[in-house]
C-alpha positions as CSV (number, residue, x, y, z in Angstrom):
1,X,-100.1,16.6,-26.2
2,X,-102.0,13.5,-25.1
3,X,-100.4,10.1,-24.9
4,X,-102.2,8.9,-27.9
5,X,-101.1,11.8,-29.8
6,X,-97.7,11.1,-29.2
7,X,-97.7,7.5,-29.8
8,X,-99.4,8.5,-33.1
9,X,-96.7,11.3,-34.2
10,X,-93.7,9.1,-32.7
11,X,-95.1,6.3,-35.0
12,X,-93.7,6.6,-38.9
13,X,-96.9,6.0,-41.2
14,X,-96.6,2.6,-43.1
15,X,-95.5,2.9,-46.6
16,X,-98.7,2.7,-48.9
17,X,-101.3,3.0,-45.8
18,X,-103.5,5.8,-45.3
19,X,-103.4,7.3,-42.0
20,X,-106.5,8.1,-40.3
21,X,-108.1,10.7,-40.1
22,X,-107.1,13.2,-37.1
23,X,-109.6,13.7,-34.4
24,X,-111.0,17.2,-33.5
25,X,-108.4,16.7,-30.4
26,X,-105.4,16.0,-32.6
27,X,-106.3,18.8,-35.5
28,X,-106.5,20.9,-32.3
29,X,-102.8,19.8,-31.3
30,X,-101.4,20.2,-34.8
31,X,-103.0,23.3,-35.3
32,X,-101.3,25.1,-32.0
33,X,-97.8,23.4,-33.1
34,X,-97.8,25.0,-36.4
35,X,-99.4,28.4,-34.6
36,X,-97.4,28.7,-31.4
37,X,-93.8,28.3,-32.2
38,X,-92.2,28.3,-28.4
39,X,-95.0,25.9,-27.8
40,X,-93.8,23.7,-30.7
41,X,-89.7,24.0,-30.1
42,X,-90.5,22.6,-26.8
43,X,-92.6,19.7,-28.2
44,X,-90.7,18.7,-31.5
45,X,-86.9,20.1,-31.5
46,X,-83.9,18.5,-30.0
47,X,-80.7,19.8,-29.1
48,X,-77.6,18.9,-28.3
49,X,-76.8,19.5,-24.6
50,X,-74.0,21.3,-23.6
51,X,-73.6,19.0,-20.0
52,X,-72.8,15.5,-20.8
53,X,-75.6,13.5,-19.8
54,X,-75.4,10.2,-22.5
55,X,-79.4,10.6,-21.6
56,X,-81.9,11.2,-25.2
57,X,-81.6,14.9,-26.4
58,X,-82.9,18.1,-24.6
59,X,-86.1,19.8,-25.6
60,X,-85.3,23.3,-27.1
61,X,-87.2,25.4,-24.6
62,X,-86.6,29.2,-24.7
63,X,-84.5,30.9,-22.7
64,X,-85.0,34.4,-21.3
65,X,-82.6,35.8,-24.9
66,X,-84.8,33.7,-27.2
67,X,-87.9,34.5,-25.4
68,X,-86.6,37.9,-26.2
69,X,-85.8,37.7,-29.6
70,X,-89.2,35.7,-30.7
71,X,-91.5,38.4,-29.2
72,X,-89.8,41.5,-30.9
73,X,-89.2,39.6,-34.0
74,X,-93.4,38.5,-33.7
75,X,-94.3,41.8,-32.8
76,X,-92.5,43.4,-36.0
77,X,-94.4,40.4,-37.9
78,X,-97.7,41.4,-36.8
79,X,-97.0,45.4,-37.0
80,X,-95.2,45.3,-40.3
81,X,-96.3,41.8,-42.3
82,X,-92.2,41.2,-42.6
83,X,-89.0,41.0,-40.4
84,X,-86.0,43.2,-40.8
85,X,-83.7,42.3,-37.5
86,X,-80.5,42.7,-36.6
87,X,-79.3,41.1,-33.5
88,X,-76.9,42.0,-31.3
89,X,-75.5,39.4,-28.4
90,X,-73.2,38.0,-26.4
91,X,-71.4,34.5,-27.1
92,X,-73.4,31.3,-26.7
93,X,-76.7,33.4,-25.8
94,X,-78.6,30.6,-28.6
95,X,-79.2,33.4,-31.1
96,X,-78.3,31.1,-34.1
97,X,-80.1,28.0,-32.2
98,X,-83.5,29.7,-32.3
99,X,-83.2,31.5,-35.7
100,X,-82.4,27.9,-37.3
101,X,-85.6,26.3,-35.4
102,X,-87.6,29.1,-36.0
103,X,-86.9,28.9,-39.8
104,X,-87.0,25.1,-39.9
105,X,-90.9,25.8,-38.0
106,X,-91.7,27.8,-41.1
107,X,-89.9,26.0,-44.0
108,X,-91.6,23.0,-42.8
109,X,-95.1,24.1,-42.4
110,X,-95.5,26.3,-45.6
111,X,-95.7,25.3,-49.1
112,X,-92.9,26.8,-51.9
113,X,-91.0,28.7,-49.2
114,X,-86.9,28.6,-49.2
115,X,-84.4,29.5,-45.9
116,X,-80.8,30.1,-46.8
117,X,-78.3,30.5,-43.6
118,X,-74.9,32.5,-44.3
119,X,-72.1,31.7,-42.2
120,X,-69.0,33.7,-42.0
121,X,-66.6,30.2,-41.8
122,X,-67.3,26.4,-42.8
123,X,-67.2,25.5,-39.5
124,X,-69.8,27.5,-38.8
125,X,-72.1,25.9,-41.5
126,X,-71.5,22.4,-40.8
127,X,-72.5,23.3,-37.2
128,X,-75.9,24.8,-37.9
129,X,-76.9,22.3,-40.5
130,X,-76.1,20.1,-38.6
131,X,-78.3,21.8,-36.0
132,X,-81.3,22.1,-38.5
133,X,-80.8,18.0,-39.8
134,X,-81.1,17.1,-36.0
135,X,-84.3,19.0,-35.8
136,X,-85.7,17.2,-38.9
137,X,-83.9,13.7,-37.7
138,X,-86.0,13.8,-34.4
139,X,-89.1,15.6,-35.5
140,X,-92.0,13.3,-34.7
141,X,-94.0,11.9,-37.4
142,X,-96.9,13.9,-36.9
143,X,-95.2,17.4,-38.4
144,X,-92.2,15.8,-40.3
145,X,-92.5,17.0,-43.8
146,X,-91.9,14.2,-46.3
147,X,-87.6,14.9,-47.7
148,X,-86.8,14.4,-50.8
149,X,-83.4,15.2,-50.8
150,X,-80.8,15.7,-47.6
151,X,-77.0,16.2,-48.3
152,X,-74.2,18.3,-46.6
153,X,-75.7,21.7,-47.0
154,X,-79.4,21.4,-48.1
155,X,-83.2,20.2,-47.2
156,X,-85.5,19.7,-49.7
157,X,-89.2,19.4,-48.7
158,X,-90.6,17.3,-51.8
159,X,-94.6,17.4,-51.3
160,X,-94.2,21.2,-49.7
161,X,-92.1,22.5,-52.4
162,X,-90.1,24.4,-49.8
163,X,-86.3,23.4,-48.9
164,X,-83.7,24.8,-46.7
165,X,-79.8,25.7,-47.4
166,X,-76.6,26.9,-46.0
167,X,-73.9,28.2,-47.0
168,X,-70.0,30.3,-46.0
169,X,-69.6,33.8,-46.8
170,X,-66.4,33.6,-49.4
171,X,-67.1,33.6,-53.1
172,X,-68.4,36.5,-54.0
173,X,-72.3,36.6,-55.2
174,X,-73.2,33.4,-52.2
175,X,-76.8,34.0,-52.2
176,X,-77.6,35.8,-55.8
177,X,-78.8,32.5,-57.6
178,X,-82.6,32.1,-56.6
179,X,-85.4,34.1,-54.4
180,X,-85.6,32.9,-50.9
181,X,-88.2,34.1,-48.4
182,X,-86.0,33.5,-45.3
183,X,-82.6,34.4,-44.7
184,X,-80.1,34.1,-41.3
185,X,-76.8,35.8,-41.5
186,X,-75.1,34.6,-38.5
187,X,-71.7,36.2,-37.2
188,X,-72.4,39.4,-40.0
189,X,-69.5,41.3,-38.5
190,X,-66.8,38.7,-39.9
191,X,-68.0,38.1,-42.6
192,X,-65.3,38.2,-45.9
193,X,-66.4,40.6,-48.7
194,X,-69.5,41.5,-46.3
195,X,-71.0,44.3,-48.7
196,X,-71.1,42.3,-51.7
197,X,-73.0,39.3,-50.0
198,X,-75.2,42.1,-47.9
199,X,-76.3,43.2,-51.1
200,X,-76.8,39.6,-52.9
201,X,-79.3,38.9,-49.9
202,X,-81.6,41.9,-49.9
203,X,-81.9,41.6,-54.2
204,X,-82.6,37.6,-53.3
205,X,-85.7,38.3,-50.5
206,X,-88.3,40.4,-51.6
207,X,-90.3,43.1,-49.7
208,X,-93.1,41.0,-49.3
209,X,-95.6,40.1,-46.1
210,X,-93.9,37.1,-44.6
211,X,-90.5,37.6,-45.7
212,X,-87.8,37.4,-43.4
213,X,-84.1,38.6,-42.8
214,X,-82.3,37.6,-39.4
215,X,-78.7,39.2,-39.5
216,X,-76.7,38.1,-36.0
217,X,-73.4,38.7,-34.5
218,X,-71.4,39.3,-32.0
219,X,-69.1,42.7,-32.4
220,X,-65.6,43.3,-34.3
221,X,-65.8,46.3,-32.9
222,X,-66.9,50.1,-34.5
223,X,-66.3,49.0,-38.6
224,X,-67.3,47.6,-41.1
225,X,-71.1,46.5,-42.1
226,X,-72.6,45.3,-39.3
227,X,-71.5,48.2,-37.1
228,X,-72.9,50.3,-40.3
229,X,-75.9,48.2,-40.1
230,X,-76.7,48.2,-36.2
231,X,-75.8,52.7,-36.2
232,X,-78.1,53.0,-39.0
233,X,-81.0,50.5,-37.5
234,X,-80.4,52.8,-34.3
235,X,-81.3,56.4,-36.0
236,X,-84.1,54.6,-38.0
237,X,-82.2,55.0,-41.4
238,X,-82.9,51.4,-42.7
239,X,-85.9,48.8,-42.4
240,X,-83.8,47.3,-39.9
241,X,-84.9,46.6,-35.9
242,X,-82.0,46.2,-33.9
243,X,-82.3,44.0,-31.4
244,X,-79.5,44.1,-28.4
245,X,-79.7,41.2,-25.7
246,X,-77.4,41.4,-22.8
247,X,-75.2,38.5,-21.6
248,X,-76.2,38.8,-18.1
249,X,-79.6,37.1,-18.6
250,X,-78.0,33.8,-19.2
251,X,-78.5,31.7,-16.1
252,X,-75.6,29.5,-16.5
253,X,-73.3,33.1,-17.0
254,X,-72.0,32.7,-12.9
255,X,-69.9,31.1,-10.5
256,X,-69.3,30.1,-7.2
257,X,-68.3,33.3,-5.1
258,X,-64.5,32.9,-4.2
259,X,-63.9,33.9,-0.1
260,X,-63.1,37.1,0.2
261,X,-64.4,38.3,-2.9
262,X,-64.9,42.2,-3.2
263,X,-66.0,44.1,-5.5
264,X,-63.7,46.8,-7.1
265,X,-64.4,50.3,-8.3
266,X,-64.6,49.3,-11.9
267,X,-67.2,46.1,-11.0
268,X,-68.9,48.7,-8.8
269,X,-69.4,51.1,-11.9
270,X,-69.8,48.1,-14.6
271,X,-73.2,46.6,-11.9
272,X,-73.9,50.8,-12.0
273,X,-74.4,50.7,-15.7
274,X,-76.7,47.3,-15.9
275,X,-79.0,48.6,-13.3
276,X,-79.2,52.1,-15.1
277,X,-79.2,50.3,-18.9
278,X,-81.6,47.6,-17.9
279,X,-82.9,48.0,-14.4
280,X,-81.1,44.6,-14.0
281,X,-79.3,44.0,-10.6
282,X,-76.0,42.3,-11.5
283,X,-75.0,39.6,-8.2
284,X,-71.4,38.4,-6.8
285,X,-71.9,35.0,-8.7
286,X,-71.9,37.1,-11.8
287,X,-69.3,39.5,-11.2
288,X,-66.9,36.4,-10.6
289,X,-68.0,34.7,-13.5
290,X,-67.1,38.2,-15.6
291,X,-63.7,38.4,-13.6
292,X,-62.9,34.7,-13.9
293,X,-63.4,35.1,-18.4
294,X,-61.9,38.4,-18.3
295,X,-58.7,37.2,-17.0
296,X,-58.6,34.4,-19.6
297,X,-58.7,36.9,-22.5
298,X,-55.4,38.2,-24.3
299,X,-56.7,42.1,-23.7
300,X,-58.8,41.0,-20.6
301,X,-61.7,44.1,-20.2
302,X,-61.7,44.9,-23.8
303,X,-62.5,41.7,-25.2
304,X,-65.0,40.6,-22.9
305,X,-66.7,44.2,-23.9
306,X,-66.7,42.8,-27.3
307,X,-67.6,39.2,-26.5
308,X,-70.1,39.5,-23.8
309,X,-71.8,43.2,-24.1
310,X,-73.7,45.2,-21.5
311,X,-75.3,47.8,-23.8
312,X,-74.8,48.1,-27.5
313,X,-72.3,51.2,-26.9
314,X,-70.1,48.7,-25.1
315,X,-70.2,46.7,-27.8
316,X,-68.9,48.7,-30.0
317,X,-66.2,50.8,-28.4
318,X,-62.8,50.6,-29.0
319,X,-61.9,53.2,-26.8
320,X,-64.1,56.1,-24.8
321,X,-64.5,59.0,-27.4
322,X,-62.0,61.8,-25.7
323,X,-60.1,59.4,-23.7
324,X,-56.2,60.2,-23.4
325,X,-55.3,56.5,-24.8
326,X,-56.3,54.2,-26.7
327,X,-55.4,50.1,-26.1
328,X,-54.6,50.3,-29.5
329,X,-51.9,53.0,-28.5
330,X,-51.3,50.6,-25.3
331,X,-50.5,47.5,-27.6
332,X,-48.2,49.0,-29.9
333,X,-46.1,50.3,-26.8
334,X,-45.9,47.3,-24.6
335,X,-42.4,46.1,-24.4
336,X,-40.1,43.8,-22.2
337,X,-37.8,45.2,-19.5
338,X,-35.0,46.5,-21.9
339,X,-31.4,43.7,-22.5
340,X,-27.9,44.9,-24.3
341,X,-26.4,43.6,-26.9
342,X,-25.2,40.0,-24.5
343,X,-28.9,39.6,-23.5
344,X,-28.4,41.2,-19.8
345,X,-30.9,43.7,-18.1
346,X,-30.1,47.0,-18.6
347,X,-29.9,48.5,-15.3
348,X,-32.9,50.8,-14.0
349,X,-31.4,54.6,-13.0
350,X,-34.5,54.8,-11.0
351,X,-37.6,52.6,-10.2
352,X,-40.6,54.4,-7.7
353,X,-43.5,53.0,-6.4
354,X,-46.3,55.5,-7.0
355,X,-49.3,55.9,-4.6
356,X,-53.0,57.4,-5.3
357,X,-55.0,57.5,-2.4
358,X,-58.8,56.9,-1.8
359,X,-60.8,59.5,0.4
360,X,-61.6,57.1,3.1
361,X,-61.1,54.0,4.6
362,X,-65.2,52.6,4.3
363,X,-66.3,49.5,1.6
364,X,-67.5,52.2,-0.9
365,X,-64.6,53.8,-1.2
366,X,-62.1,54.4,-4.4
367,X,-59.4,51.7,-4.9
368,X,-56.2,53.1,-3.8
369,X,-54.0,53.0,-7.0
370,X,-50.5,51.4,-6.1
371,X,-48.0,51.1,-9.5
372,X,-44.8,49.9,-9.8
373,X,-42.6,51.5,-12.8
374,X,-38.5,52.3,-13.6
375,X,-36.4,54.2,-15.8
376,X,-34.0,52.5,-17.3
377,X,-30.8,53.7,-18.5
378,X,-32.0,53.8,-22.0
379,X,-34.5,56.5,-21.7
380,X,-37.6,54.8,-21.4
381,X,-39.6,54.4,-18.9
382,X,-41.4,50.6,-17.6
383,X,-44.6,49.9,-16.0
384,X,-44.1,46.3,-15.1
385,X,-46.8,46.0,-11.9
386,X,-50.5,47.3,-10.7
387,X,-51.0,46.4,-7.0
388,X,-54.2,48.7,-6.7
389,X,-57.3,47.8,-4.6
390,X,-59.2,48.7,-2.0
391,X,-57.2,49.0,1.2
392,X,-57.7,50.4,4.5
393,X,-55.0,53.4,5.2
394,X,-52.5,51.0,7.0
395,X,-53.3,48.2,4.5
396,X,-52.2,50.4,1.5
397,X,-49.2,51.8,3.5
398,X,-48.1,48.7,4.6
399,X,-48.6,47.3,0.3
400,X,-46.3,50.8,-0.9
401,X,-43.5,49.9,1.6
402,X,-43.7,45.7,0.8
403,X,-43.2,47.3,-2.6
404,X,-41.3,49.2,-1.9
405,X,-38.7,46.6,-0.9
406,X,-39.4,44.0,-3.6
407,X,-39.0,45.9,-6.2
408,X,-35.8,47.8,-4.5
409,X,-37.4,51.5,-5.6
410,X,-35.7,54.6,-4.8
411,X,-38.5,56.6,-3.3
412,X,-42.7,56.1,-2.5
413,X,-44.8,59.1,-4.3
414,X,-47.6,60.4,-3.7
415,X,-50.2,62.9,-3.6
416,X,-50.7,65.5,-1.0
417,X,-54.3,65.4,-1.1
418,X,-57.6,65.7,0.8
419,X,-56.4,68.9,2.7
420,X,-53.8,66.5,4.1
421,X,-50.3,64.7,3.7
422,X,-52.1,60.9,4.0
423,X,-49.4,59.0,1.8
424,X,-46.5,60.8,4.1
425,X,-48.0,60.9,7.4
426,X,-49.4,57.1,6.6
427,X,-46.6,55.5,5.2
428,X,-44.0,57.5,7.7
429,X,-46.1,55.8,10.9
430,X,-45.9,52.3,8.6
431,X,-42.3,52.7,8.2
432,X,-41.9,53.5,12.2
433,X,-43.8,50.5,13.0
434,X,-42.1,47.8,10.6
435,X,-38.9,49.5,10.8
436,X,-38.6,50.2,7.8
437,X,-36.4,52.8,5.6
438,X,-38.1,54.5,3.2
439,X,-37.9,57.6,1.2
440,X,-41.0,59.5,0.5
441,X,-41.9,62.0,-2.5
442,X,-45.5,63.9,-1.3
443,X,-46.7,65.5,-4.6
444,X,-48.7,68.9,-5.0
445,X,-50.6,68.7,-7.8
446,X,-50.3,72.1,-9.4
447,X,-53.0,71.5,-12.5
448,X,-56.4,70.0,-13.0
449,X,-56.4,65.8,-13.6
450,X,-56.0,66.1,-17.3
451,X,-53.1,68.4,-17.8
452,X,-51.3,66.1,-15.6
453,X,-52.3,63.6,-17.4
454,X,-51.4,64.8,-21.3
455,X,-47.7,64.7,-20.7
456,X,-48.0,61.6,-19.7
457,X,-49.8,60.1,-22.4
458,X,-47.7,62.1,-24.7
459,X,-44.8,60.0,-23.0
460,X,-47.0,56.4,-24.8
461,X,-47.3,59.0,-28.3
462,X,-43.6,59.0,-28.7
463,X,-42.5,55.5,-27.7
464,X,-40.6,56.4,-24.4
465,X,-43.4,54.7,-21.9
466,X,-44.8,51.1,-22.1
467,X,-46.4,48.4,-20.1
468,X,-44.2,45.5,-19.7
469,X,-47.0,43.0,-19.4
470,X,-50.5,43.8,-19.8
471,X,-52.7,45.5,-16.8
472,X,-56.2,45.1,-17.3
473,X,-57.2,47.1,-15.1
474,X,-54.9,49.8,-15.1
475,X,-55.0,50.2,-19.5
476,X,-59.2,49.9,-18.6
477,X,-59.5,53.1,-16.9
478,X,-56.4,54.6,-19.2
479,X,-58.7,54.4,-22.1
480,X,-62.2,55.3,-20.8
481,X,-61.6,58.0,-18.4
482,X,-62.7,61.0,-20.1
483,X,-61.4,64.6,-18.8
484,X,-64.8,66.8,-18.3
485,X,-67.1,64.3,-18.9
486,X,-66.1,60.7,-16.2
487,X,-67.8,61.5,-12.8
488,X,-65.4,58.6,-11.4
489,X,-61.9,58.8,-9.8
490,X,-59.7,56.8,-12.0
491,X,-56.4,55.7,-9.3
492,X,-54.7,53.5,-10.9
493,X,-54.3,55.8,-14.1
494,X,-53.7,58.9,-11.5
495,X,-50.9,56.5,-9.4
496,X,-49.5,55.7,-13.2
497,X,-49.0,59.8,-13.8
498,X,-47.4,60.2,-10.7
499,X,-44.8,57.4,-11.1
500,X,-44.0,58.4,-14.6
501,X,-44.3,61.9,-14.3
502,X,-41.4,61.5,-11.3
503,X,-39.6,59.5,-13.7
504,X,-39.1,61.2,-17.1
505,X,-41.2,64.8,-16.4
506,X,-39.3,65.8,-13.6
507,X,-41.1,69.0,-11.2
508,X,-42.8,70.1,-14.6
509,X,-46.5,69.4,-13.5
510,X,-46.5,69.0,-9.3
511,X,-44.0,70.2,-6.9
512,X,-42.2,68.0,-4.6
513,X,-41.5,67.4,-1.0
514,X,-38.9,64.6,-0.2
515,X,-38.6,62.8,3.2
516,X,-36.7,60.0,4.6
517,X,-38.1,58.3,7.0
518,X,-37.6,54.9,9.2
């Protein structure tokens, strides 16, 4: 835009004056701002920063998501003369930032046209109309339609016939009363009495070239409509495009790189499944952002699945299909370390720390599953610690026997295993060295992975195993390890059968060899 084409639209026309006529350069500016809408966010819209500057407002310029967005939603446009979308996303990826501008672009440019935004809380609403009045309060003159009215929840467009609404999924009907040609759902999946309103929208927009319906959201996991929605988009079965956008393409989504920072087996196989999903090559600064947000969430890994996807299947899964648990099954057994009647511990008959080896010592290697767990005299058994990570073979030794002491256990198991005895012969020449007393269990495993598993998860079934606090990591590979299907090792749920399986299963599933050493 030249500078005499931005004093011009900066400059309000004087009331009752004619303003003159545009020159071929300015019709030539005002045509590409009411063509090219990425050109015309960065040009016309504010936004509210999210740094605190006290500078004037940001221009909205795309970001890699919105870029995203905009060019499937313009390619459906020009292949099908309407847009069906349903978007899929992380949080704070400015889905709902660019659907409001993009609406308030058209509303504002067309004659007898009508957006309507659908929230699933008020909160929600006041935030993007506010959004859509700061475009309009900061538009310059030159494309700022003339308003005749401007309250808490509408624009009305006098001369252009055209006006712009919002509203909170609630009352039942919200969106029945008139015909609109443009409607944003945002947050679909929590929305109250989501069928009724779905259906009040699609009788309100009509099938017709131009027409558009944006539905958004994060996940609430695999129910209700917008999961129905997204499946059904997937297989083709409705006029729906789904559109997934990955939270990894946000540049601000990273951190500074601790010292010492490692990946672990899970982060190894998470970066695994970008690069294979998206061919996008996920880097420390990322990882320890993820690591740093998943440890802030109540069910750490299964949140940030639902918050900040990878792939659309992540969004949506609860658990993996054919996985022994389920976090749900997790939840309902976590307990604190049993008290009697006067409030005192009950004491522990016998407390282990388990051990499950890696096949090496090198950086991409397993984790070495270490877990801490008792039976107390009440029955049930008490996972209270997961000390796992990747170790070298006196690292973990020396981890099982500091353990080992802490926690006062009665005995270190393990699993014979690699055509040797590695926790015995490892922690035995540990013990030697520290001076240390230790008594060792060396397990042969006697059946495949999963039957030594099934007991154990039966254990969680019937109330006699829980998690005393929660163990991200540990309940993560609990409830996506699949038998016969998982190409991965999962340790920490392999040290977790051992412990518990020496605790309340007795020789049922492994036979044992016991040695004292020091």
């Amino acid at each position: 835009m030249s500078a005499r084409a931005r004093r011009r639209a900066a400059e309000p026309p004087h009331q009752g004056a004619r303003r003159k006529p545009l020159s071929p350069r300015e019709k030539a500016i005002r045509q590409r701002l009411k063509d090219d809408f990425p050109h015309y966010a960065s040009r016309c819209l504010r936004i509210r920063p999210k740094e605190v500057t006290g500078g004037e407002l940001p221009a909205l310029k795309l970001n890699r998501a919105q870029l995203y967005i905009h060019e499937r939603l313009e390619a459906q446009l020009k292949r099908r003369g309407f847009v069906r979308a349903i978007v899929l996303k992380g949080r704070q990826q400015g889905c709902s930032t660019y659907v409001e501008a993009r609406f308030y672009w058209k509303v504002s440019h067309l004659k007898g046209v009508r957006a309507y935004i659908l929230t699933h809380e008020d909160a929600a609403t006041v935030n993007l109309f506010d959004m859509a009045k700061r475009y309009h309060d900061h538009v310059p003159a030159l494309v700022k339609p003339s308003t005749s009215a401007s309250n808490a929840k509408e624009l009305l467009f006098d001369k252009l016939s055209s006006g712009y609404k919002v509203g909170t999924a609630g009352a039942k009907g919200t969106g029945r009363s008139s015909t609109i040609q443009y409607f944003h759902g945002s947050e679909v999946a929590f929305w109250p009495n989501a069928a009724t309103h779905m259906r009040g929208v699609m009788e309100g927009v009509p099938t017709a070239p131009g027409t558009e319906v944006i539905l958004e959201s994060t996940s609430d996991g695999p129910q209700g409509l917008f999961h129905h929605l997204c499946t059904a988009a997937q297989k083709g079965e409705n006029d729906f495009e789904l559109i997934f956008v990955p939270w990894f393409w946000q540049e601000e989504y990273r951190r500074e790189v601790p010292p010492g920072f490692e990946r672990t087996s899970e982060e190894e196989r998470y970066a695994a499944l970008c690069r294979e999903a998206h061919g996008f090559e996920l880097d420390d600064a990322q990882l320890a952002w993820r690591r740093a947000k998943i440890s802030v969430y109540e069910k750490g890994i299964h949140d940030f699945r639902r918050e900040y996807p990878a792939t659309v299947k992540e969004a949506f899964q609860a658990a993996a299909v054919g996985a022994l648990w389920t976090q749900e099954l997790l939840d309902n057994c976590r307990a604190e370390l049993p008290k009697d009647a006067e409030g005192n511990p009950l004491p522990m008959v016998r407390v282990v720390v388990a051990v499950d080896p890696a096949g090496g010592d090198g950086p991409d290697n397993d984790e070495v599953g270490i877990v801490c767990a008792g039976k107390a005299s009440n029955g049930h058994a008490y996972v209270w610690l997961d000390a796992s990570g990747k170790y070298s073979a006196e690292g973990w030794a020396a981890k099982a026997l500091a353990l080992y002491e802490k926690e006062r256990a009665d005995a270190v198991v393990g699993e014979k295993n690699y055509g040797g005895d590695m926790v015995e012969t490892n922690v035995r020449t540990k013990a030697r060295e520290m001076k240390k007393h230790v008594t060792v269990k060396v397990v042969t495993a006697t059946r495949g992975k999963a039957k030594r598993a099934a007991p154990v998860a039966a254990l969680y079934e019937r109330g006699m195993a829980h998690h005393v606090v929660r163990l991200p990591a540990l309940e993560d590979e609990q409830t996506t390890w699949v038998p016969g299907e998982s190409g991965w090792s999962p340790n920490r749920m392999d040290a977790v059968v051992w412990a518990l399986t020496e605790l309340m299963l007795g020789e049922g599933t492994a036979t044992f060899q016991v040695g004292s050493y020091r």
